[in-house]
N, C-alpha and C positions, 0 to 999 in steps of 0.2 A: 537215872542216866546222867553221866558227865558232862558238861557243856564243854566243847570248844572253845578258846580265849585263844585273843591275838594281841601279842605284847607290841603294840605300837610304838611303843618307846626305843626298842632295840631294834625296831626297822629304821624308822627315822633317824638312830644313832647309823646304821648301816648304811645308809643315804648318803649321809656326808662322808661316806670315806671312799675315796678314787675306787671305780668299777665296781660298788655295792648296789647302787642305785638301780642295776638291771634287775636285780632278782625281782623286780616288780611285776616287770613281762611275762615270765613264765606262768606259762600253762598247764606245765606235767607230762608232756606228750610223751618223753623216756626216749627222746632221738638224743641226748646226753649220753643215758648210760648204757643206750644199746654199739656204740663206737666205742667205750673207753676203754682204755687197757690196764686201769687200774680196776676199775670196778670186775673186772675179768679174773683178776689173781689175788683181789683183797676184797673177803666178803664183805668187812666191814664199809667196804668204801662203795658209796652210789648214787652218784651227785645230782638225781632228783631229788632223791632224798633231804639229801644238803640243803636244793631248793625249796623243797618244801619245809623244813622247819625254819628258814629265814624268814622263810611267808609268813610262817606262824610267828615267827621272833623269838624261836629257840635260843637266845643266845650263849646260855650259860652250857646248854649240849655242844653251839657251834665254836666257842672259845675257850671256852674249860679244860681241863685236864682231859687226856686220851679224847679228844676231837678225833673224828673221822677226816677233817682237814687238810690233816697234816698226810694221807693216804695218797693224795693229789698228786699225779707228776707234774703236773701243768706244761703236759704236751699239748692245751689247745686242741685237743679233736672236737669236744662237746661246744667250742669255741664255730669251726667250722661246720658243724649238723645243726646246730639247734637253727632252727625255722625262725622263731623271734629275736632275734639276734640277745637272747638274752647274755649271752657270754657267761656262761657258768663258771668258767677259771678265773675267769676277772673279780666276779663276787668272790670264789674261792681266797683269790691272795686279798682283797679285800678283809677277809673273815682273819686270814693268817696276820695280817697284819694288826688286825684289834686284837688277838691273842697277844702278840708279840708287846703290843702298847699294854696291857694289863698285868703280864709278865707271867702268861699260862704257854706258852710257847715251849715245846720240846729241851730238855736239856742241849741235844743234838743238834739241835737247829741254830740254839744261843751260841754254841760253840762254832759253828760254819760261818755265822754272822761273822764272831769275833775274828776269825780268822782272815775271815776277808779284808774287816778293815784293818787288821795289823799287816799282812802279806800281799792282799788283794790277788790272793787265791783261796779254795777251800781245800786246799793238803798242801799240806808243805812240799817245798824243793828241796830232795838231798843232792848228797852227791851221785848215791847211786841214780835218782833221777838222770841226772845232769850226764852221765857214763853213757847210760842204757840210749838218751837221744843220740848221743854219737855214735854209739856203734849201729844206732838204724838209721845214720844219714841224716837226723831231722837239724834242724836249726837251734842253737840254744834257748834256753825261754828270754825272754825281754824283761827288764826290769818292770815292775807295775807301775801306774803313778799312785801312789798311796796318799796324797793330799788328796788328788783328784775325785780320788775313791771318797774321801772323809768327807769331801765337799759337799758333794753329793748326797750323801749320806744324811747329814745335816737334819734337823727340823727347822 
């Protein structure tokens, strides 16, 4: 029979990065994935699941190439249900975020990043944009602050 191992090292790595530290909380109870609307349309995605191989210190499933992670809307419902406030989304961008620092992060995603801080949006403004708000009355878009964006951004 197998034994169980818990990669300590990849939790503790998990600890220090902003909203990782809750996945300690959790329990399993599945009030996560019984509200979420991803795990409803994407079998692979089932953010106890998530929580439990953090527990375990999955990390090379939680960061690696094709993550279930990346499945996340991070609409925040498993946020609101879960009982110990473990914040499951928070661990989530947590996780997204060491993907992103290791440089296992979705082509897709590299590219929304970049865009934002070149435009500080994630699609560009054409003109047909810019046509179609007029003809429904809306307001033009506003310039971004694109420093502001960078600053931010920053490490």
């Amino acid at each position: 029979m197998d034994r169980a191992s818990v990669n300590f090292a990849f939790r503790k790595k998990l600890n220090q990065v902003l909203g990782g530290e809750h996945h300690n909380y959790c329990y399993q109870c599945a009030a996560c994935v019984a509200s979420c609307p991803a795990a409803r349309y994407a079998t692979d995605f089932n953010p106890r699941m998530i929580m439990q191989m953090a527990l375990y210190g999955f990390g090379e499933r939680l960061t690696g190439q094709d993550s279930p992670i990346w499945l996340c809307t991070n609409c925040y419902t498993c946020y609101e249900r879960c009982p110990q406030d473990v914040r499951p989304v928070e661990v989530i961008i947590a996780l997204k975020n060491m993907a992103a620092q290791q440089g296992t992060a979705p082509e897709s995603v590299i590219k929304y990043a970049e865009a934002v801080l070149e435009t500080g949006r994630t699609t560009p403004v054409t003109a047909v944009v810019d046509r179609r708000r007029q003809e429904l009355g809306l307001e033009p878009l506003q310039k971004m602050p694109i420093e502001e964006i960078r600053r931010l951004t920053e490490e």
